[in-house]
C-alpha positions in Angstrom: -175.3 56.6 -15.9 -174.3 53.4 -15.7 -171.3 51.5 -14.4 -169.8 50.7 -18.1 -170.4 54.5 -19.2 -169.0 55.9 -16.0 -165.3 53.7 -16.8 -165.7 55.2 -20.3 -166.1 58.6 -19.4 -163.2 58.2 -16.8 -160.8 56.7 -19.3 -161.5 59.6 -21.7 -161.2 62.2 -19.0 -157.2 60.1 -18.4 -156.8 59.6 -21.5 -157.3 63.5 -22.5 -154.9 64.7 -19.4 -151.9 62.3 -20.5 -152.4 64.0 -24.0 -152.2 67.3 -22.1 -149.1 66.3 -19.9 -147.1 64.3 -22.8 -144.0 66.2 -24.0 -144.0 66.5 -27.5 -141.4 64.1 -29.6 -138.8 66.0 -31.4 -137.7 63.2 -34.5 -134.1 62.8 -36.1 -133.8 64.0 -39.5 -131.5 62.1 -41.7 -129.1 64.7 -43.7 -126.8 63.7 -46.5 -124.0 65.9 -47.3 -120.6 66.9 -46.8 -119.3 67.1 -43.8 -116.5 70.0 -43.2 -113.7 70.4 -40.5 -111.5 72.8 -41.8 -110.0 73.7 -38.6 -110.0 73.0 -34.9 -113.4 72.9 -33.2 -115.2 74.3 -36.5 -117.8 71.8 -38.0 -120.3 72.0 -40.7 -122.7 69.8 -42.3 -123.7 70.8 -46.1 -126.3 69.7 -47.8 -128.7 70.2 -50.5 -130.8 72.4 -47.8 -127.5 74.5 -47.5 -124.9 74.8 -44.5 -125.8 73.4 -41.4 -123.4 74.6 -38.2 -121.9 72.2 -35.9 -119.3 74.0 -34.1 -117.6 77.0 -34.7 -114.5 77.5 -32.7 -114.9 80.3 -29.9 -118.5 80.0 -30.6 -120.9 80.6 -27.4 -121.9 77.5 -26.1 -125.7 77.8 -26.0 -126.5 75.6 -29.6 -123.1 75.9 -30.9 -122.0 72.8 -29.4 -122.8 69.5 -29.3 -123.3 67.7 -26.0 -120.5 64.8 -25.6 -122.6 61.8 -26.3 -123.0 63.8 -30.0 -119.6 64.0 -30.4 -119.6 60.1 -29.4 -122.4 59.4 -32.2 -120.5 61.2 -34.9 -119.2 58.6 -37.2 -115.1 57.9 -37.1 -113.7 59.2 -40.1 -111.8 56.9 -42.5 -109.2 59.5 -44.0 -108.2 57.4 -46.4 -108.1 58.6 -50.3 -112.0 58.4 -52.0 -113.1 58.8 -48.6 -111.7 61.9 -47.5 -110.2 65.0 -48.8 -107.5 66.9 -47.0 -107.9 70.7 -47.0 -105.4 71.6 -43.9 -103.4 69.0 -42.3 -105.4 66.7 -40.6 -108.4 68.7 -41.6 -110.8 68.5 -44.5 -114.2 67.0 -45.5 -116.5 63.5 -45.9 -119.2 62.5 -47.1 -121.4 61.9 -44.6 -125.6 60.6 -44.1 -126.7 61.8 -40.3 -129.4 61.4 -38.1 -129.5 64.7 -36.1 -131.9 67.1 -34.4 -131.7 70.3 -35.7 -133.0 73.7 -35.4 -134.0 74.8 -38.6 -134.4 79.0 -37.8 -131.0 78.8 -37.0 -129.7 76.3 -39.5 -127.7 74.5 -36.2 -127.4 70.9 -35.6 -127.7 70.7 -31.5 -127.9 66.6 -31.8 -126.2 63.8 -33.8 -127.9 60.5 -33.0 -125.8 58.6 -36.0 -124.7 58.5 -38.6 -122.0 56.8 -40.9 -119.5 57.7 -43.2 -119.7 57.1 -47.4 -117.5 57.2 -50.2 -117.0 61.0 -51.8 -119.4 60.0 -54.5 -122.7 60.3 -53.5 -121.7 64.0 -52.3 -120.7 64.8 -56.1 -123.8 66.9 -56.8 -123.5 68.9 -53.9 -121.7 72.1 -53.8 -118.0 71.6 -52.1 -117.1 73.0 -48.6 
């Protein structure tokens, strides 16, 4: 075998370990929808894929909750008219396009990377919260 071959069959023996060792990437989904706080610590996204959970208040922790630097990602809601619509006091619902991390079996978001805040139309032709 010579020298040349050796270095290939070495760099295909690392190469094939780092593939073994290499955590898979999980990718941010971007979801459009509506996105419903009707009440202290309960959160929703809903889409055209159907409700999506946030938060639900005395929910168990494990996937119910978003870590803080989620709840730091979540867009600042403008509550002003066309933007938002007040359902209970402060609370209510937005129209909203996300980048999150979700797990689908479940229907849970467990990440928000982003995300902004749109008017109410774009939302029209989704079912209300």
């Amino acid at each position: 075998m010579s020298t040349e071959q050796r270095i290939m069959s070495l760099a295909n023996c690392v190469l094939f370990a780092a593939m073994l060792t290499t955590t898979p990437v999980i990718a941010a989904e971007k979801r459009c929808g509506w996105l419903d706080n009707p009440t202290p610590a309960n959160w929703w996204l809903i889409d055209r894929d159907g409700e999506w959970v946030i938060s639900i208040q005395g929910g168990d922790r494990e996937g119910m909750y978003l870590d803080d630097s989620s709840w730091d990602n979540l867009p600042e809601i403008d509550k002003r008219k066309g933007k938002f619509v007040k359902t209970n006091n402060e609370y209510g619902y937005s129209c909203v396009c996300l980048y999150v991390i979700t797990n689908q079996d479940q229907k849970k978001i467990i990440k928000i990377i982003g995300g902004k805040q749109l008017p109410l139309k774009p939302c029209k032709a989704i079912k209300k919260p």
